[in-house]
N, C-alpha and C positions, 0 to 999 in steps of 0.2 A: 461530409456528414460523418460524426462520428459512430464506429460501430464496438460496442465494451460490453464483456463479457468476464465474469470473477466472480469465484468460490472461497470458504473459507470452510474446511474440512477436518475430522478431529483425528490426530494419530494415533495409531495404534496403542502406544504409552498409557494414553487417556481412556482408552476404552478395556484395557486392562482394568484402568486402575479403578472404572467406574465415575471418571470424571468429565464435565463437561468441554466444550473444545472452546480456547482460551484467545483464538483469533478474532478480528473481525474486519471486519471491510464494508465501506460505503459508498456509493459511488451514483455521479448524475450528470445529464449534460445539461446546462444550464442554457437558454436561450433570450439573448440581451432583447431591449427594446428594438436595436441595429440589429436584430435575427442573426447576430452571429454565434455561433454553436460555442458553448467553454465547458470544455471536460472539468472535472470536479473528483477526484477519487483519492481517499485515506483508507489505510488500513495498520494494526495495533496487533501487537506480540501481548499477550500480559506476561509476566513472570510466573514461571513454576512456582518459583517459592513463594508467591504472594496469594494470601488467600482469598482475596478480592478480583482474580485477576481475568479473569470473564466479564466479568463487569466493569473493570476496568477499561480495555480495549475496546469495547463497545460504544461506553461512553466517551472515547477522546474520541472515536472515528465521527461517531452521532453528532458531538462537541463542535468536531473541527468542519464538518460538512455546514452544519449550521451557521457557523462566524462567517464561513465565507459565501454561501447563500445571502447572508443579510448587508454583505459588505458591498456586493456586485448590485442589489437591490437598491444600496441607498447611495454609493458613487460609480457603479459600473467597473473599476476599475480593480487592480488590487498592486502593491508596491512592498518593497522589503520589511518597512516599520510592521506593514498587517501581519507580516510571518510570524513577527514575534510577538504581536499584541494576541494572536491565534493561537501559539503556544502560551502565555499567561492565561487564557481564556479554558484552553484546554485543562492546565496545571489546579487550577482554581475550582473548574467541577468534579476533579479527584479530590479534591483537598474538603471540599463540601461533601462529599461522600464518607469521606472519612472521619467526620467530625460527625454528621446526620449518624453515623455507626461504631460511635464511640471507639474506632480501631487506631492504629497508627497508619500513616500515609502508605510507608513502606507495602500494606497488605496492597495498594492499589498502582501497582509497579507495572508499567507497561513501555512499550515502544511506540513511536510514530514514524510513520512514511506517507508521504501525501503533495499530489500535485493540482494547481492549477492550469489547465493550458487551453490560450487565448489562441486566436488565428495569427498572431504576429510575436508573441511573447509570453514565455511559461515561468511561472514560478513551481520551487520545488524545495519542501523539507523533510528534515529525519534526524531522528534521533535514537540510535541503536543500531542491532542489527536488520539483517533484512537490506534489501535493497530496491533503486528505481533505475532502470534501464533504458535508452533510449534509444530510438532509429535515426542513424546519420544517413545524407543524402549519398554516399559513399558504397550501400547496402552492408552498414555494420552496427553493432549493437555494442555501446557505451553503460557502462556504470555513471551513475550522478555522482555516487557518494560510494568510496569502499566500506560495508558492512563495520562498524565499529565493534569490536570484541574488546574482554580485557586481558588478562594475562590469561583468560582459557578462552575455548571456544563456546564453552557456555555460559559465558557471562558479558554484561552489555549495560548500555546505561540505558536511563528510562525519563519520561516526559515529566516525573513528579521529581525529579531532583532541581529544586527553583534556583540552581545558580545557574542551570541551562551551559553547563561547561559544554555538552557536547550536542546540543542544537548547533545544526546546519541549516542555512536557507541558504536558495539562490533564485535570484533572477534573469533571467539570460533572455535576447531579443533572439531566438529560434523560432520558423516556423515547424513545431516537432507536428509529422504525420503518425507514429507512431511508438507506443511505449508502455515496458510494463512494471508491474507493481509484486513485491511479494514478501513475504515474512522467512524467516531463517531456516525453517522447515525446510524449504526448497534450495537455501542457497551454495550445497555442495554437487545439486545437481545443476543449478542455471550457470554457478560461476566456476570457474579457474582460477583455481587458487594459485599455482605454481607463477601465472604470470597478472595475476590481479586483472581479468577482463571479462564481460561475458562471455558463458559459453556460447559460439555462434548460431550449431546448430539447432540446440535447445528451443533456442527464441524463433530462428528463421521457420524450423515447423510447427511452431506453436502458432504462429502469425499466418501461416501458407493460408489457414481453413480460415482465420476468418477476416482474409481478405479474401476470399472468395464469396463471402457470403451478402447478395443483394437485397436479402429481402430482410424484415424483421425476425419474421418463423424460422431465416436458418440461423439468426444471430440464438436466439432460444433455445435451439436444438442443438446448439455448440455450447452456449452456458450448461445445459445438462449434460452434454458429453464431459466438457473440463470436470464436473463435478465426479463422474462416474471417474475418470482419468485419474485425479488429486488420490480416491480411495481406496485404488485401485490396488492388487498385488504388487506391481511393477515399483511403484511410487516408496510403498509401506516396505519392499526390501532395503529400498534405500536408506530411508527415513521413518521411526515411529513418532513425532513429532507431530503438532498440530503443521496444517500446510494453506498458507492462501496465493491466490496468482488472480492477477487482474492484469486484462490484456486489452490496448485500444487503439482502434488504427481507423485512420482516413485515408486510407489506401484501397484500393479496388483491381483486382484479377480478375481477367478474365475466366470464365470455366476451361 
């Protein structure tokens, strides 16, 4: 059974500036006619400079949970081609946005990260920064994808650029127990730069509490703790940045 828990919190930056927080995140577990359990979770950077860019990330996460809600519904399944029919699918309700708002696309500049995972076989896209992390049976935490920057740290490619140069998809026959999700806010604290990996302990005690947790009420009580964590002093020395993390594991600790 899966147990998922993720915030999407505004930085510091933002509440200087009096602006809203430009993350967003969506997430569900989906349960087949076969009652097998499929995680479901995206989540979107907008761009500083993009004026649209709340609305932006909101809408491909909203976008992309949807396509693939409707695709599990009507063949159960999902394969490589859906990646990118999800990314055109995603590209296309920015681009209708921008047209409904007479602005140019550029204002609705965002990032995507978002996994499907099956009991036998995950798919996994992104495009930008940010990253998707996963648990090897080994007890070690993998990057999917190295965070794409370009010649700075604050610059990255985005879902409305239609040649899709920097879309990633994969599919891999893993059974993943555990895995998380997060936007660029976070990624000087979960990863290691120096040798490109994740940071281990980051994830192992992020994960400790809620594999511990049996019931629903402490999966809840952990979604408001992360949220309280993400905006917390500790977090905002790091980073003034918007910050999301989405954490989910089928793993179970004893107390």
């Amino acid at each position: 059974m899966w147990k998922a828990i993720g915030k999407s919190v505004v930085g510091v930056s933002h509440l200087q500036g009096n602006t809203a927080c430009e993350d967003a995140l969506q997430y569900t577990v989906y349960t087949s006619p076969e009652e097998e359990e499929i995680l479901i979770a995206f989540v979107s950077d907008g761009a500083g400079s993009a004026k649209q860019a709340a609305m932006a990330s909101q809408l491909a996460v909203t976008t992309a949970l949807g396509f693939v809600q409707e695709q599990l519904q009507q063949q159960g399944v999902l394969a490589e081609k859906h990646l990118y029919q999800l990314a055109d699918q995603v590209y296309d309700a920015l681009q209708q946005q921008a047209y409904i708002r007479q602005l140019p696309l550029e204002e609705f500049s965002c990032t995507l990260l978002g996994c499907v995972v099956f009991n036998s076989y995950a798919c996994f896209i992104q495009v930008g920064d940010g990253a998707i992390v996963k648990y090897n049976d080994n007890d070690f935490y993998t990057p999917v994808w190295w965070p794409h920057n370009g010649e700075y740290m604050n610059t990255t490619a985005f879902i409305n650029d239609n040649s899709f140069r920097y879309l990633k998809v994969l599919v891999t026959e893993e059974a993943i127990t555990e895995l998380a999700l997060f936007t660029d806010g976070l990624q000087m604290l979960a990863l290691n730069y120096e040798t490109e990996t994740a940071h281990h302990p980051f994830f192992k005690d992020m994960f400790k509490w809620l594999r511990f947790a049996s019931q629903p009420e402490e999966v809840a009580i952990l979604n408001g703790k992360l949220e309280e964590y993400l905006g917390g002093a500790l977090i905002n020395k790091l980073t003034d940045d918007d910050k999301t993390l989405f954490l989910a594991t089928r793993l179970q600790q004893p107390q």
